[in-house]
PyMOL CGO cylinders between C-alpha atoms (Angstrom):
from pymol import cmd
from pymol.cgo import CYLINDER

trace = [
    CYLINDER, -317.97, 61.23, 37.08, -315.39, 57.96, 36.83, 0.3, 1, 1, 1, 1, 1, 1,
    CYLINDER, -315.39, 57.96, 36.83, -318.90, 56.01, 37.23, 0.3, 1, 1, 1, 1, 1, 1,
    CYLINDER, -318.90, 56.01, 37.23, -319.74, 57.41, 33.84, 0.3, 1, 1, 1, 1, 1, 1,
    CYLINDER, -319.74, 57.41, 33.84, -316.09, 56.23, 32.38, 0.3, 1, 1, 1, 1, 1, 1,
    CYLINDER, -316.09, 56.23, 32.38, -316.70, 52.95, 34.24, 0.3, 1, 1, 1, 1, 1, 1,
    CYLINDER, -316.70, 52.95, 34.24, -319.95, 52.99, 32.33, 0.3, 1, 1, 1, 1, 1, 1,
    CYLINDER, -319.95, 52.99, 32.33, -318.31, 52.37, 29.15, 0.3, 1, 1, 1, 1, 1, 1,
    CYLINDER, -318.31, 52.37, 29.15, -318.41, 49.59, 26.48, 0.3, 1, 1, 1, 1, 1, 1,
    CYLINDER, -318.41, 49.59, 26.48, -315.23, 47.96, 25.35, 0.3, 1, 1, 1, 1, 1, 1,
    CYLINDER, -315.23, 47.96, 25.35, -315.36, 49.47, 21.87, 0.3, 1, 1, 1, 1, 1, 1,
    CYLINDER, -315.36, 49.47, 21.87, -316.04, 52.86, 23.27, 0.3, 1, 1, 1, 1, 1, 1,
    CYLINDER, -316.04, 52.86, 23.27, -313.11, 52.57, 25.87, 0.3, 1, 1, 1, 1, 1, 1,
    CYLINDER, -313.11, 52.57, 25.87, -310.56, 51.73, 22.82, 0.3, 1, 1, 1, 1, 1, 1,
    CYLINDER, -310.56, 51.73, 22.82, -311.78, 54.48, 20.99, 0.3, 1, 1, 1, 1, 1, 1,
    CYLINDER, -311.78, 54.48, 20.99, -310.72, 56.66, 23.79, 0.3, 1, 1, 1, 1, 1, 1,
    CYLINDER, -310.72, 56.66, 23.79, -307.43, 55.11, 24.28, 0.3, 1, 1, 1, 1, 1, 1,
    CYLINDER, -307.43, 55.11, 24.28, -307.03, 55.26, 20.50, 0.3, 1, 1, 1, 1, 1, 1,
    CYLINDER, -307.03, 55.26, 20.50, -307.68, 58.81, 20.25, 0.3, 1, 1, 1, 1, 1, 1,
    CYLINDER, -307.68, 58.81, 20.25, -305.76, 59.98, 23.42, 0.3, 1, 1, 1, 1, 1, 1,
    CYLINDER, -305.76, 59.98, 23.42, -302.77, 58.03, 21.89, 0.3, 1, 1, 1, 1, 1, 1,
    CYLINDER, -302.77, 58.03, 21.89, -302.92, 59.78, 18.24, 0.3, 1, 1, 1, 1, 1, 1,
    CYLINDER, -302.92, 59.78, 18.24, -303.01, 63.03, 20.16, 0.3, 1, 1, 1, 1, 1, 1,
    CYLINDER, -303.01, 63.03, 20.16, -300.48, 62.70, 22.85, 0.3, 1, 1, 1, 1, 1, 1,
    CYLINDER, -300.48, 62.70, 22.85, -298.05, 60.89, 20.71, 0.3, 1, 1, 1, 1, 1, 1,
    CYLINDER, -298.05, 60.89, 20.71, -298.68, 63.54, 17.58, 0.3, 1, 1, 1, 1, 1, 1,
    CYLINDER, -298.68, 63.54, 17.58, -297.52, 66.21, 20.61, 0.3, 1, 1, 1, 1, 1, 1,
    CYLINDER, -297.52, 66.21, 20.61, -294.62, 63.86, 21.20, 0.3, 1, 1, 1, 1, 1, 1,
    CYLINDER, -294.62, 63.86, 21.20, -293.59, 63.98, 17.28, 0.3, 1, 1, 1, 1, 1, 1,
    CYLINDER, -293.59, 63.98, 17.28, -293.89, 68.06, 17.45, 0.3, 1, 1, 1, 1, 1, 1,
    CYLINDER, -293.89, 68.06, 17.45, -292.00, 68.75, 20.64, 0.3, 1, 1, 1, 1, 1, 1,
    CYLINDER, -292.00, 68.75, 20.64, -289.18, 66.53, 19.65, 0.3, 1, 1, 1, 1, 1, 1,
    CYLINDER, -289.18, 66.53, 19.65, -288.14, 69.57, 17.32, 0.3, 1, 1, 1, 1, 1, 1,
    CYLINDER, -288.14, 69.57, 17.32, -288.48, 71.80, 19.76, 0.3, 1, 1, 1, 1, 1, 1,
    CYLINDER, -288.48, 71.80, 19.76, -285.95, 70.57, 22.15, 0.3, 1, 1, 1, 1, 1, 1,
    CYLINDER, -285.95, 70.57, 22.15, -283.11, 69.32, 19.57, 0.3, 1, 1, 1, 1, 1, 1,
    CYLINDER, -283.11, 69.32, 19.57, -283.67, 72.63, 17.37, 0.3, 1, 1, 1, 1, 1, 1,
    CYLINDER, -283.67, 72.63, 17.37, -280.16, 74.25, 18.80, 0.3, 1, 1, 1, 1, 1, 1,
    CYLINDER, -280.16, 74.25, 18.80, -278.35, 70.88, 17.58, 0.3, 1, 1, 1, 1, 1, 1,
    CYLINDER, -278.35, 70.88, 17.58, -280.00, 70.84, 14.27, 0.3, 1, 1, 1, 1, 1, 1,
    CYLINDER, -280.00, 70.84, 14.27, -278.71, 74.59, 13.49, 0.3, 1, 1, 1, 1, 1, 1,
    CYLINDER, -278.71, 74.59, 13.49, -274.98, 73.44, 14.67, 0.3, 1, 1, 1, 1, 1, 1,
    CYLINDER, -274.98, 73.44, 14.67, -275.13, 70.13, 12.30, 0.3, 1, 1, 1, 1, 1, 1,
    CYLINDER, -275.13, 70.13, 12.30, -276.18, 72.48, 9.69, 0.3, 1, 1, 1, 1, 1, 1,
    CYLINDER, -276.18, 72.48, 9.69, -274.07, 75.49, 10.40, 0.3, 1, 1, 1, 1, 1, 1,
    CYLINDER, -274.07, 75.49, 10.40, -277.04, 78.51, 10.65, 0.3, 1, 1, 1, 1, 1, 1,
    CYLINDER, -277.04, 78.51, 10.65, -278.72, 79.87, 13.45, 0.3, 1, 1, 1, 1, 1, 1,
    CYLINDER, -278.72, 79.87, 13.45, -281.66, 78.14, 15.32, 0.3, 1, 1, 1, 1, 1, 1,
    CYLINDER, -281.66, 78.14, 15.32, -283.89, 81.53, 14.18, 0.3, 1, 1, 1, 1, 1, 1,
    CYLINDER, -283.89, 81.53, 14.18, -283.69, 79.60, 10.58, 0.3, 1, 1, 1, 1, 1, 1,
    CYLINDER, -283.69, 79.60, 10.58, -284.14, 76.19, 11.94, 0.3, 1, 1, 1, 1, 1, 1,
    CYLINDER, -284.14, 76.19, 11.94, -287.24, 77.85, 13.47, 0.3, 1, 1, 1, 1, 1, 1,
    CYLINDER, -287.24, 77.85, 13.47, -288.82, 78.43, 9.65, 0.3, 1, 1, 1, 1, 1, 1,
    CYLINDER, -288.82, 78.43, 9.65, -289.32, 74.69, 10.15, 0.3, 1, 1, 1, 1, 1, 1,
    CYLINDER, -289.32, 74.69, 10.15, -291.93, 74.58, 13.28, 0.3, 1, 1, 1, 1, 1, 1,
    CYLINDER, -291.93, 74.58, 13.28, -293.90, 77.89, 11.88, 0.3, 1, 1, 1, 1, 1, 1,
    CYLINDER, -293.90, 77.89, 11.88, -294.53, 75.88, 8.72, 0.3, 1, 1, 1, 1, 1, 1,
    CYLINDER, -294.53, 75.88, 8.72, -295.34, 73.06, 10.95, 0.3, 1, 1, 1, 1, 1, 1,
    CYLINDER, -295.34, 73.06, 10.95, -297.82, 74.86, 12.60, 0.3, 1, 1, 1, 1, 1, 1,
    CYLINDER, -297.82, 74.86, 12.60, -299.12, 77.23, 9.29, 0.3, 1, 1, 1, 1, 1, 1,
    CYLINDER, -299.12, 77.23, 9.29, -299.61, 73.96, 7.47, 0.3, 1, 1, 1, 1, 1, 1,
    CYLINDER, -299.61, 73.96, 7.47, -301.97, 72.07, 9.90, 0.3, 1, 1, 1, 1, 1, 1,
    CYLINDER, -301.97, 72.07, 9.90, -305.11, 73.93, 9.20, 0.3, 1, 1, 1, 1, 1, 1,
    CYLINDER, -305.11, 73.93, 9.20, -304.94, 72.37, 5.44, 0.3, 1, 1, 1, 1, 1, 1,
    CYLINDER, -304.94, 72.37, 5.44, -304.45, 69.26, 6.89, 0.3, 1, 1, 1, 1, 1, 1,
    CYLINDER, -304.45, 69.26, 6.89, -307.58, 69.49, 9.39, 0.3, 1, 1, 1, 1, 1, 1,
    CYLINDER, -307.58, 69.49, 9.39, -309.17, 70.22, 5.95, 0.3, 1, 1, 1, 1, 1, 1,
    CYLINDER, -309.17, 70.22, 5.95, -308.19, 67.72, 3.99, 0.3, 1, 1, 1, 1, 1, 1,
    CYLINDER, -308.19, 67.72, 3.99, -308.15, 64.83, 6.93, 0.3, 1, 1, 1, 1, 1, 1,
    CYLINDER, -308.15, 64.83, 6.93, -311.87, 65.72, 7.74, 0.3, 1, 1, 1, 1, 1, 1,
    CYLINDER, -311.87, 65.72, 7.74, -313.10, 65.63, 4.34, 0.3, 1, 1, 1, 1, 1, 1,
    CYLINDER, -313.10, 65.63, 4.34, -312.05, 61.83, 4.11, 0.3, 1, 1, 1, 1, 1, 1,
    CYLINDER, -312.05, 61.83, 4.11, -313.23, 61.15, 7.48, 0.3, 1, 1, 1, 1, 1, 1,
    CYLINDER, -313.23, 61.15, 7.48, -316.60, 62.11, 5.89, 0.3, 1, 1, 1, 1, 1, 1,
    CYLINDER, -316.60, 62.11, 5.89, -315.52, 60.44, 2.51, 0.3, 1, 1, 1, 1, 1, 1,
    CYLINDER, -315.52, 60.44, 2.51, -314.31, 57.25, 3.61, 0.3, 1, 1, 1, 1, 1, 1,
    CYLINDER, -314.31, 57.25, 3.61, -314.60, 56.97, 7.44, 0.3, 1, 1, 1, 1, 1, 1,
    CYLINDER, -314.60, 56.97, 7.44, -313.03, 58.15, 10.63, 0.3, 1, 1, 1, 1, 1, 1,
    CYLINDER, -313.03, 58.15, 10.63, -311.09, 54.57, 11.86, 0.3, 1, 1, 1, 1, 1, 1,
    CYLINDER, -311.09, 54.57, 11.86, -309.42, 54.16, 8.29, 0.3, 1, 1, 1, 1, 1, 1,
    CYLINDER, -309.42, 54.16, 8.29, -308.38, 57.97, 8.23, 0.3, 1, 1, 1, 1, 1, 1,
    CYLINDER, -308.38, 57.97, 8.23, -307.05, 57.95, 11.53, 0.3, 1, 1, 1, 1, 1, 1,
    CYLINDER, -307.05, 57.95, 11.53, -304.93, 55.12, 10.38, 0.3, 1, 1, 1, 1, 1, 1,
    CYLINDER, -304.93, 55.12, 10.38, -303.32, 56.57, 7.68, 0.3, 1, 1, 1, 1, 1, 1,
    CYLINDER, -303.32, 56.57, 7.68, -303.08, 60.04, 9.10, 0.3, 1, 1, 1, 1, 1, 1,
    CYLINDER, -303.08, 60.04, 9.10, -301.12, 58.46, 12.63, 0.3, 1, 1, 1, 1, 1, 1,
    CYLINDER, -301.12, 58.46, 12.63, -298.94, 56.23, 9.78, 0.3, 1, 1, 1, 1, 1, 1,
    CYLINDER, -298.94, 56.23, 9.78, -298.12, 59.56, 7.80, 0.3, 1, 1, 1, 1, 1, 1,
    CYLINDER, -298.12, 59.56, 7.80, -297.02, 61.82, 10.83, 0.3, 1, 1, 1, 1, 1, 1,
    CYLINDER, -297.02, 61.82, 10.83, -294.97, 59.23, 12.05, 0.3, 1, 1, 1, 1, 1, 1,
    CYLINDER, -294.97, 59.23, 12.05, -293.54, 57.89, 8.75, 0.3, 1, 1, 1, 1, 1, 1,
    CYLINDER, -293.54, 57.89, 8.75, -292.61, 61.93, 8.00, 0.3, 1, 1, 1, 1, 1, 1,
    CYLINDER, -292.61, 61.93, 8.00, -291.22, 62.22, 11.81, 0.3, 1, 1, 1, 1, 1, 1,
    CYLINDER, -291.22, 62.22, 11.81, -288.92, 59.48, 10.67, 0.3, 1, 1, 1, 1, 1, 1,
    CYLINDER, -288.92, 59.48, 10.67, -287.92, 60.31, 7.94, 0.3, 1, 1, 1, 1, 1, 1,
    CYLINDER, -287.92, 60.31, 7.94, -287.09, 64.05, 9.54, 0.3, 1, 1, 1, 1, 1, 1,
    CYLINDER, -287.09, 64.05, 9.54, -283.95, 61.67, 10.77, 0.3, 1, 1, 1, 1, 1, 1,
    CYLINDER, -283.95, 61.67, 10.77, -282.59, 61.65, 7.51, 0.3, 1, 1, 1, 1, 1, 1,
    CYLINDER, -282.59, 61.65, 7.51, -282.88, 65.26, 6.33, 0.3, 1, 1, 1, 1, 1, 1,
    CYLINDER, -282.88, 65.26, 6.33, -279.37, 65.69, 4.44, 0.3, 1, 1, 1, 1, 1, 1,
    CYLINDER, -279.37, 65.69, 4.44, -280.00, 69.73, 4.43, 0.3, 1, 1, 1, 1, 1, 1,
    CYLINDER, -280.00, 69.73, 4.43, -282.15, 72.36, 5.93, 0.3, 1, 1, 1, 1, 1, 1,
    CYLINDER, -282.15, 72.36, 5.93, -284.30, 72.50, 3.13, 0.3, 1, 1, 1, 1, 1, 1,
    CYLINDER, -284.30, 72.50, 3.13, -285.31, 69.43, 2.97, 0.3, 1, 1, 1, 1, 1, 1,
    CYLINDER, -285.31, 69.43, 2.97, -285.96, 68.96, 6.37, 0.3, 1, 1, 1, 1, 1, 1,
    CYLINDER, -285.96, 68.96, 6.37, -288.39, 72.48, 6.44, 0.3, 1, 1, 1, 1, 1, 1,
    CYLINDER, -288.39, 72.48, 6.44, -290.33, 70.51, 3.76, 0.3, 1, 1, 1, 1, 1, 1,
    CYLINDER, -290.33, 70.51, 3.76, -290.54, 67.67, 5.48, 0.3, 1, 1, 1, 1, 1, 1,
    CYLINDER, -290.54, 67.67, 5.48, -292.03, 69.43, 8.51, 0.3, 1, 1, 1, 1, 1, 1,
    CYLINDER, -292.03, 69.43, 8.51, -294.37, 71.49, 6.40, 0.3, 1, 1, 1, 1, 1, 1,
    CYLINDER, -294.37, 71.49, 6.40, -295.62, 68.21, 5.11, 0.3, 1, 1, 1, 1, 1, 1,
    CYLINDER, -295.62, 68.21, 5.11, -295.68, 66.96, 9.00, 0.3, 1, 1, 1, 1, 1, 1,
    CYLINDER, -295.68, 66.96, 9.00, -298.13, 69.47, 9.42, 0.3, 1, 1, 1, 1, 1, 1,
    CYLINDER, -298.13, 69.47, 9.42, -300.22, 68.90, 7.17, 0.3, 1, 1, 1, 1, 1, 1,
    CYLINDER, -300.22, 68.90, 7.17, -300.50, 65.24, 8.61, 0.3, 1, 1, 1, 1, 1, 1,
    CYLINDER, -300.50, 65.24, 8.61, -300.49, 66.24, 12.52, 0.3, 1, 1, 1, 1, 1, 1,
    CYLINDER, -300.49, 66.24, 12.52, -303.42, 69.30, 11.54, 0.3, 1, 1, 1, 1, 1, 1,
    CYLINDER, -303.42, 69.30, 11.54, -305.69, 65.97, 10.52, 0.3, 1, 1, 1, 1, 1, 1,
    CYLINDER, -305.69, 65.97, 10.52, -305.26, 63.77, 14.09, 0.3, 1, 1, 1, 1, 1, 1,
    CYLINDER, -305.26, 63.77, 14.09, -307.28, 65.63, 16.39, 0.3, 1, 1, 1, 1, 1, 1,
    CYLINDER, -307.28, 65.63, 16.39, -310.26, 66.35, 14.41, 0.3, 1, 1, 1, 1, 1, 1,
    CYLINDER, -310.26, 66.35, 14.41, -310.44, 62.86, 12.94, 0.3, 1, 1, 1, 1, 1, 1,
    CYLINDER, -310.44, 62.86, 12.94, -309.86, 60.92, 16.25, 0.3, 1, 1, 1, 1, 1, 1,
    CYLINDER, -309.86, 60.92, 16.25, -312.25, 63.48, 18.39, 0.3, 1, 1, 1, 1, 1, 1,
    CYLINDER, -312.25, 63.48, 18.39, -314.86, 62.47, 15.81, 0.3, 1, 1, 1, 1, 1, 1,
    CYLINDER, -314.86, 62.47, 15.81, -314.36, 59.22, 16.06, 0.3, 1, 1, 1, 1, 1, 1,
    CYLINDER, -314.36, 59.22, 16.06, -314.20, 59.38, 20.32, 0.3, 1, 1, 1, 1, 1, 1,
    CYLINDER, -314.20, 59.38, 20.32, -317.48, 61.52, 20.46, 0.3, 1, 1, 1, 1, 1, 1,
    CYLINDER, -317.48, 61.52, 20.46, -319.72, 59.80, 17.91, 0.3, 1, 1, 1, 1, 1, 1,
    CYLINDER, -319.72, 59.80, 17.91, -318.93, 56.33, 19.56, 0.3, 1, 1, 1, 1, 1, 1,
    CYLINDER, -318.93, 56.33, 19.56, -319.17, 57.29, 23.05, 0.3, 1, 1, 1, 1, 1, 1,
    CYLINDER, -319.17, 57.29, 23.05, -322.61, 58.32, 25.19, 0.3, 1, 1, 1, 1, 1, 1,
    CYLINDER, -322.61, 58.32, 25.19, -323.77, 62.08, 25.42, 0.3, 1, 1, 1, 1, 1, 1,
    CYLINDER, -323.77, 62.08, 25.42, -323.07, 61.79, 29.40, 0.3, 1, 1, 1, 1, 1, 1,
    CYLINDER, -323.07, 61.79, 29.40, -319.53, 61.05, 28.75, 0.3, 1, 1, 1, 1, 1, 1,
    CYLINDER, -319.53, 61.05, 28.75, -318.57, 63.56, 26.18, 0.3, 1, 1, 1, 1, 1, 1,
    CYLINDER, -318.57, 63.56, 26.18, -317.78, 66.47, 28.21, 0.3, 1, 1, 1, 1, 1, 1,
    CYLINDER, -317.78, 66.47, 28.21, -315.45, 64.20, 30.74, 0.3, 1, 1, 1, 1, 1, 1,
    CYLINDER, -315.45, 64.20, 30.74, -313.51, 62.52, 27.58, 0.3, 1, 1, 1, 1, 1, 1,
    CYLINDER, -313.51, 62.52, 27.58, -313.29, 65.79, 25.63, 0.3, 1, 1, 1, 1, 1, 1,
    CYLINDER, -313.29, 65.79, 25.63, -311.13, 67.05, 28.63, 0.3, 1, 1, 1, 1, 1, 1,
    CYLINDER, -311.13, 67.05, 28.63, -308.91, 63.58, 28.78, 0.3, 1, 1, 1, 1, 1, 1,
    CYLINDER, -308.91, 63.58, 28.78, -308.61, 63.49, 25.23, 0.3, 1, 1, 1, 1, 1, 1,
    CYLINDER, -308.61, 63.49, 25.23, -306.72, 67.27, 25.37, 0.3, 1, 1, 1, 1, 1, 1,
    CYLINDER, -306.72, 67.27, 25.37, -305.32, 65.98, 28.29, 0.3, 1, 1, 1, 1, 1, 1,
    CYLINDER, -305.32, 65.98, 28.29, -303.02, 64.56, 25.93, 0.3, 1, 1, 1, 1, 1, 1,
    CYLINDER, -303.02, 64.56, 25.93, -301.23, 67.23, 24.33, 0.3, 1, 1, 1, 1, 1, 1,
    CYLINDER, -301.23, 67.23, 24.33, -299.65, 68.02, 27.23, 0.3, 1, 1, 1, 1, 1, 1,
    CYLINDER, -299.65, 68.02, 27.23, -298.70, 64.46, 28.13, 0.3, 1, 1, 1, 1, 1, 1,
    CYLINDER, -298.70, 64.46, 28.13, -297.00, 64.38, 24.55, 0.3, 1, 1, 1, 1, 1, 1,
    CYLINDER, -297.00, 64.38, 24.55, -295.23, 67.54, 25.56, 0.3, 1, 1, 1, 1, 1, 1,
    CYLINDER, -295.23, 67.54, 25.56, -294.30, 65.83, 29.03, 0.3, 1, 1, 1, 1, 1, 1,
    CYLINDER, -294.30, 65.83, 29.03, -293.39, 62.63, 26.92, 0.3, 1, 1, 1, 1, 1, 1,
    CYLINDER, -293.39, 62.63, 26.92, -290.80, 64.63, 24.37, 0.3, 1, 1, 1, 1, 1, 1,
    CYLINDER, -290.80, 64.63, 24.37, -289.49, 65.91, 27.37, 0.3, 1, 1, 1, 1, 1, 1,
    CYLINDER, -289.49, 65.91, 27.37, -288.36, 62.42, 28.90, 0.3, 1, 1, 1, 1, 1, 1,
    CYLINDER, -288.36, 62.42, 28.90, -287.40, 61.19, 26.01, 0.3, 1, 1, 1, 1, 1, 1,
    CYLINDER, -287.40, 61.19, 26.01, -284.33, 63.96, 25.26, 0.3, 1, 1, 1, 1, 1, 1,
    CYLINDER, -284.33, 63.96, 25.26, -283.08, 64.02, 28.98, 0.3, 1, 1, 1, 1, 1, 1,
    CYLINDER, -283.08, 64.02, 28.98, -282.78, 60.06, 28.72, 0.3, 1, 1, 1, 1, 1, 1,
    CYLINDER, -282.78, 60.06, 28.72, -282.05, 59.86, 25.05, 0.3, 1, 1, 1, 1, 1, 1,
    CYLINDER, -282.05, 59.86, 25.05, -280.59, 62.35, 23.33, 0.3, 1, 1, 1, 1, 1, 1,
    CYLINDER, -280.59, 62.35, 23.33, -276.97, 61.73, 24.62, 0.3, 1, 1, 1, 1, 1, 1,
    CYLINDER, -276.97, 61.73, 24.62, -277.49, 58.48, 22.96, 0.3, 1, 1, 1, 1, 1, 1,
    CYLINDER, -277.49, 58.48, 22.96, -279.09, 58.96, 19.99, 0.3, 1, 1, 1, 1, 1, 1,
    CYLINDER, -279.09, 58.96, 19.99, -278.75, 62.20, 18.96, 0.3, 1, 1, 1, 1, 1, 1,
    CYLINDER, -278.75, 62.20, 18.96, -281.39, 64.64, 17.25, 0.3, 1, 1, 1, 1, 1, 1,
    CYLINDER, -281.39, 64.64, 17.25, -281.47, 62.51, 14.00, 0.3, 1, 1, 1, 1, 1, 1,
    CYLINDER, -281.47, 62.51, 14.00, -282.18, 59.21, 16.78, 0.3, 1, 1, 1, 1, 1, 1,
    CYLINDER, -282.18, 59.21, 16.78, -284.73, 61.22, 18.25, 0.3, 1, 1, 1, 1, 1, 1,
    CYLINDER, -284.73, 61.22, 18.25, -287.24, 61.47, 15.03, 0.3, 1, 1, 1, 1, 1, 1,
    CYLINDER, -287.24, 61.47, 15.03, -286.69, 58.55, 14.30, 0.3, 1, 1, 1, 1, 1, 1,
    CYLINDER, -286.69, 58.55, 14.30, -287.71, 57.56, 17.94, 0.3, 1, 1, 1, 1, 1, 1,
    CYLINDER, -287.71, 57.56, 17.94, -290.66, 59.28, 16.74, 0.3, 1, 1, 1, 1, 1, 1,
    CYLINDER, -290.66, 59.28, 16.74, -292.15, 57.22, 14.48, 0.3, 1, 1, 1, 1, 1, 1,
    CYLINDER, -292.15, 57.22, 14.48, -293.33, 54.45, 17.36, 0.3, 1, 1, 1, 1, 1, 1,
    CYLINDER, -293.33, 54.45, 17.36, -296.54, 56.27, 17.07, 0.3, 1, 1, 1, 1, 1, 1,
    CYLINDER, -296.54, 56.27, 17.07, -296.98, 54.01, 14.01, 0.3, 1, 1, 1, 1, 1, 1,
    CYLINDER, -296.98, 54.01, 14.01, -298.04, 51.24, 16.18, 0.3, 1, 1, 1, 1, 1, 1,
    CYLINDER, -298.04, 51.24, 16.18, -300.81, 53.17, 17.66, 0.3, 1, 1, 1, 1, 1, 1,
    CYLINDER, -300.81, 53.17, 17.66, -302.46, 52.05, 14.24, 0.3, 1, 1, 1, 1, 1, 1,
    CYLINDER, -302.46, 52.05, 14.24, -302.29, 48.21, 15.06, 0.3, 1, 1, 1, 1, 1, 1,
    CYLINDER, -302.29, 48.21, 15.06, -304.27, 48.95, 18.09, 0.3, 1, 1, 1, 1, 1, 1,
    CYLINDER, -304.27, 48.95, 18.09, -306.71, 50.79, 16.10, 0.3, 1, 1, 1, 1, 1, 1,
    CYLINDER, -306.71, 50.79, 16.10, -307.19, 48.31, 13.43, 0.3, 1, 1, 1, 1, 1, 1,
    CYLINDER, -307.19, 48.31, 13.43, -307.45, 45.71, 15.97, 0.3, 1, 1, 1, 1, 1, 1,
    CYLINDER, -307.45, 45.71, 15.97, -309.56, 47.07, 18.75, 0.3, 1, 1, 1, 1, 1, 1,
    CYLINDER, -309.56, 47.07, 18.75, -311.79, 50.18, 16.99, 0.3, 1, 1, 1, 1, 1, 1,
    CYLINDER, -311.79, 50.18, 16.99, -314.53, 49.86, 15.24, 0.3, 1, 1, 1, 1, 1, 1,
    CYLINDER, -314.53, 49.86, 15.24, -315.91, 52.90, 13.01, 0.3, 1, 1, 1, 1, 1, 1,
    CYLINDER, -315.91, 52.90, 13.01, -318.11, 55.35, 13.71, 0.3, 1, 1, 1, 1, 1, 1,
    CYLINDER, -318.11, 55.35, 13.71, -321.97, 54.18, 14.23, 0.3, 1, 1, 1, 1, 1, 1,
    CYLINDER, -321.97, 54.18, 14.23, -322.73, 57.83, 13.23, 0.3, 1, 1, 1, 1, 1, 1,
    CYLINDER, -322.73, 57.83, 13.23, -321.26, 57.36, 9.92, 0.3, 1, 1, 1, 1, 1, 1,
    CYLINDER, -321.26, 57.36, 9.92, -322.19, 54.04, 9.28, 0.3, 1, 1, 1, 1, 1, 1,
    CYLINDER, -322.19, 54.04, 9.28, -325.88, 55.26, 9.62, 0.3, 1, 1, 1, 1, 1, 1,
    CYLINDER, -325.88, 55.26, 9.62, -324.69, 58.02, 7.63, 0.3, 1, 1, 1, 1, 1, 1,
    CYLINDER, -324.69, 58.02, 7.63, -323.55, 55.88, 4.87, 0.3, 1, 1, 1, 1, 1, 1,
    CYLINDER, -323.55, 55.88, 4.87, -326.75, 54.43, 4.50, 0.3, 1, 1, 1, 1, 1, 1,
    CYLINDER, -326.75, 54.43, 4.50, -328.52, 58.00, 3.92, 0.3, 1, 1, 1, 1, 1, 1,
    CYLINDER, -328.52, 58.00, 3.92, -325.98, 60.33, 2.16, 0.3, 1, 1, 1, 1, 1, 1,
    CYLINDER, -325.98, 60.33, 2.16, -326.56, 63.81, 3.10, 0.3, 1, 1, 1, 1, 1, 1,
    CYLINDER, -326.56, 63.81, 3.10, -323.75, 66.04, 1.07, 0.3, 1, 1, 1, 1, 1, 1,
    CYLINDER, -323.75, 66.04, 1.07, -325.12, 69.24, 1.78, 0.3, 1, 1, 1, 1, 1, 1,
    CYLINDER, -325.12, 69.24, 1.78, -325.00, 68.45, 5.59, 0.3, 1, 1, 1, 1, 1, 1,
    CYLINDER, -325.00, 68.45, 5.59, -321.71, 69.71, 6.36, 0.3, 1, 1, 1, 1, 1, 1,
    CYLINDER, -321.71, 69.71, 6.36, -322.67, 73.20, 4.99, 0.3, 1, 1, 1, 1, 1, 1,
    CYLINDER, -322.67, 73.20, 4.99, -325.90, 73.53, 6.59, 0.3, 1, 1, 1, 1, 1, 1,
    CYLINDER, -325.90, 73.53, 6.59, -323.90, 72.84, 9.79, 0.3, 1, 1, 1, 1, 1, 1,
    CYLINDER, -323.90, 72.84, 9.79, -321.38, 75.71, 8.97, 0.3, 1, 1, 1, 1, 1, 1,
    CYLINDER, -321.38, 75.71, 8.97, -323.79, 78.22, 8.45, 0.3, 1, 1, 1, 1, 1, 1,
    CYLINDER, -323.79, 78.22, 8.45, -326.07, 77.02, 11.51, 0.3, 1, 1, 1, 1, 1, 1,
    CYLINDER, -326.07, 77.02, 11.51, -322.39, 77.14, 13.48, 0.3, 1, 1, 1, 1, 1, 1,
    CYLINDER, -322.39, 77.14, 13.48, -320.12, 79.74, 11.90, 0.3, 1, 1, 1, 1, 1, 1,
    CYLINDER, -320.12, 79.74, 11.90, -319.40, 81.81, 15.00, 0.3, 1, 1, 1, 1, 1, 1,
    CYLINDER, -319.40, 81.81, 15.00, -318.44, 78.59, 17.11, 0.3, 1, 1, 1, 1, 1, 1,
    CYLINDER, -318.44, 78.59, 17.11, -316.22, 76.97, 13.90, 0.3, 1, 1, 1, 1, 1, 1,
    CYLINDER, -316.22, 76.97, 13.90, -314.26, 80.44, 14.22, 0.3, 1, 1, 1, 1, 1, 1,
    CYLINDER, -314.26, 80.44, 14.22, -314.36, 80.71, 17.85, 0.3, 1, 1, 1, 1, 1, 1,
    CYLINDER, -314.36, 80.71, 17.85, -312.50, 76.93, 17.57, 0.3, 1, 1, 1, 1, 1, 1,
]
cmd.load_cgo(trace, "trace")
């Protein structure tokens, strides 16, 4: 099993790291909420049952962005899409911080879902068409690994932060991520699947895979 990870390229390593990254560290941005949601109702004066508007959105909203995300994988590639979707969940993760009202800050978290509904389709592509068939099952397991390793990460972060920072410090603690995309732009190179793709357009692919695969897409 590691002799298969040990097996790997270079390029196909960073494309793992990359992708475990996006995804534990787009965990880390969504727990953060989570844990400083009882301060946020106080500094706003309601209870945490209307703070919690803010997270369903969150999570209502990332189905459009899995949508939206994938279609430019396919449009204009998986490494430059996974740039600006880690750059957009962090950059709205920051700017949480500054939320003057409620409102605002709901909107900004519906928006943050959008962004963090786009990571894990867009990097898993990217992982999977880069790495060798032996290896996928192993790195599909590491790569959700990371979720809860984001969740773990969150954690850590309040217990040794908060009392410094408070919950508007700890978004904006949240938008490290962003560097993730250095890495990427330095170390990952895109997809060989849709390079060859590129080469041989094929728009009515995606639907003949639906319909070949509906009960699996709605299983997932």
């Amino acid at each position: 099993m590691l002799s298969n990870l040990r097996s790997l390229t270079s390029p196909q390593r960073n494309a793992v790291i990359a992708s475990f990254l996006g995804w534990t560290l787009d965990a880390f941005d969504f727990f953060i909420l989570v844990f400083v949601i009882k301060y946020v109702a106080e500094e706003f004066g309601t209870d945490i049952s209307r703070v919690t508007i803010a997270l369903t959105l969150t999570l209502a909203t990332r189905p459009l962005g899995a949508l939206i995300f994938g279609y430019a994988a396919d449009r204009f590639g998986r490494r430059p899409t996974l740039m600006v979707n880690i750059l957009l969940y962090s950059a709205l993760e920051f700017a949480s911080g500054f939320a003057p009202t409620l409102t605002v800050l709901i909107i900004l978290r519906a928006l943050y879902g959008i962004a963090m509904g786009g990571e894990w389709g867009v990097g898993a592509s990217l992982t999977m068409e880069t790495i060798p068939a032996k290896t996928r099952g192993l790195v599909s397991g590491l790569l959700q690994a990371g979720y809860p390793a984001g969740y773990l990460l969150a954690s850590l972060a309040f217990f040794l932060l908060f009392p410094l920072v408070g919950w508007r410090g700890m978004f904006m603690i949240g938008a490290l991520p962003a560097l993730v995309v250095f890495y990427v732009r330095s170390n990952i190179d895109e997809s060989p699947v849709f390079l060859a793709r590129r080469q041989k357009p094929d728009r009515s692919a995606l639907w003949r895979t639906l319909r070949r695969h509906v009960g699996l897409v709605l299983c997932c």
